[in-house]
C-alpha positions in Angstrom: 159.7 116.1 74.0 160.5 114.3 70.9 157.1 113.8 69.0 155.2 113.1 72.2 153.3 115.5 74.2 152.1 115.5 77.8 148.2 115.7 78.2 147.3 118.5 80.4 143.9 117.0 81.5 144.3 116.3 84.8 144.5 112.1 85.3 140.8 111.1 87.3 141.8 110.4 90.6 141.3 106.9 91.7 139.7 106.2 94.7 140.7 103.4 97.3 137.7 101.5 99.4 138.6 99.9 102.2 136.2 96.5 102.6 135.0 97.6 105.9 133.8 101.3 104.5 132.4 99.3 101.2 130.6 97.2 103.4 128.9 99.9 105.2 128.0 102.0 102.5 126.2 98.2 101.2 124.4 98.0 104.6 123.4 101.6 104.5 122.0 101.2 101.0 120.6 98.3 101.6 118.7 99.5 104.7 117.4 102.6 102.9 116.1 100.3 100.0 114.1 98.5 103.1 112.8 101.8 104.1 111.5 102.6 101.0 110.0 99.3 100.0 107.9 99.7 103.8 107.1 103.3 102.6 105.7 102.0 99.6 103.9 99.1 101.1 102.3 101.8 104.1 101.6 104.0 100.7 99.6 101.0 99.0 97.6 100.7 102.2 96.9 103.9 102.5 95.3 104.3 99.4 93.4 101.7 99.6 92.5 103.0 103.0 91.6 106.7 101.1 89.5 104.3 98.5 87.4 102.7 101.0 86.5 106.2 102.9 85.6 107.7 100.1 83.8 104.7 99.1 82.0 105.1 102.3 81.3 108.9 102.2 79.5 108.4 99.0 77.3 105.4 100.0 76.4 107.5 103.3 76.2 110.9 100.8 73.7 108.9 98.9 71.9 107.3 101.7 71.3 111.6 103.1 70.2 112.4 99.7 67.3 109.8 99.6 66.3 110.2 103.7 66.1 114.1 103.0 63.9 113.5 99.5 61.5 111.5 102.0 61.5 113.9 104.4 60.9 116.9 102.2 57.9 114.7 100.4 56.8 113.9 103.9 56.7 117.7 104.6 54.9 118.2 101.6 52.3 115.9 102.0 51.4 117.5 105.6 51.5 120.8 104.4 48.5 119.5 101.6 46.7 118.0 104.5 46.8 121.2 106.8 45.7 123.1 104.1 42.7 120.9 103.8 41.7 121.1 107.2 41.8 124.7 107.6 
């Protein structure tokens, strides 16, 4: 071999793609980045499904709170007047 050597890494093998396999591997891709942009739209809505809920739990927590202040004054206030009467 005079002055030139052979590599011995191997060569990267090239790969052939038919048009018909390319073009289903694009339609596959393509499909699964339809999927994902519904999963994130039905994600989105979700959450803002979650938000309202919880929006909801807390007006109704509060709401509980104050009806069970009232009735624990209006408990109160009838114990004061059956003490009075007896």
């Amino acid at each position: 071999m005079s002055g030139v050597e052979a590599s011995k890494e191997p060569k990267e093998s090239q790969v052939h793609v038919c048009a018909s396999c390319m073009n289903t591997v694009v339609q596959s891709f393509n499909h699964f980045q339809e999927q994902i942009a519904q999963l994130r739209r039905e994600k989105a809505g979700l959450l803002r499904e979650l938000e309202r809920l919880n929006e909801e739990y807390e007006k109704q927590k509060r709401f509980m709170s104050e009806e069970i202040r009232a009735l624990e004054e209006r408990v109160a206030e009838l114990k004061k007047k059956s003490e009075n009467h007896i």
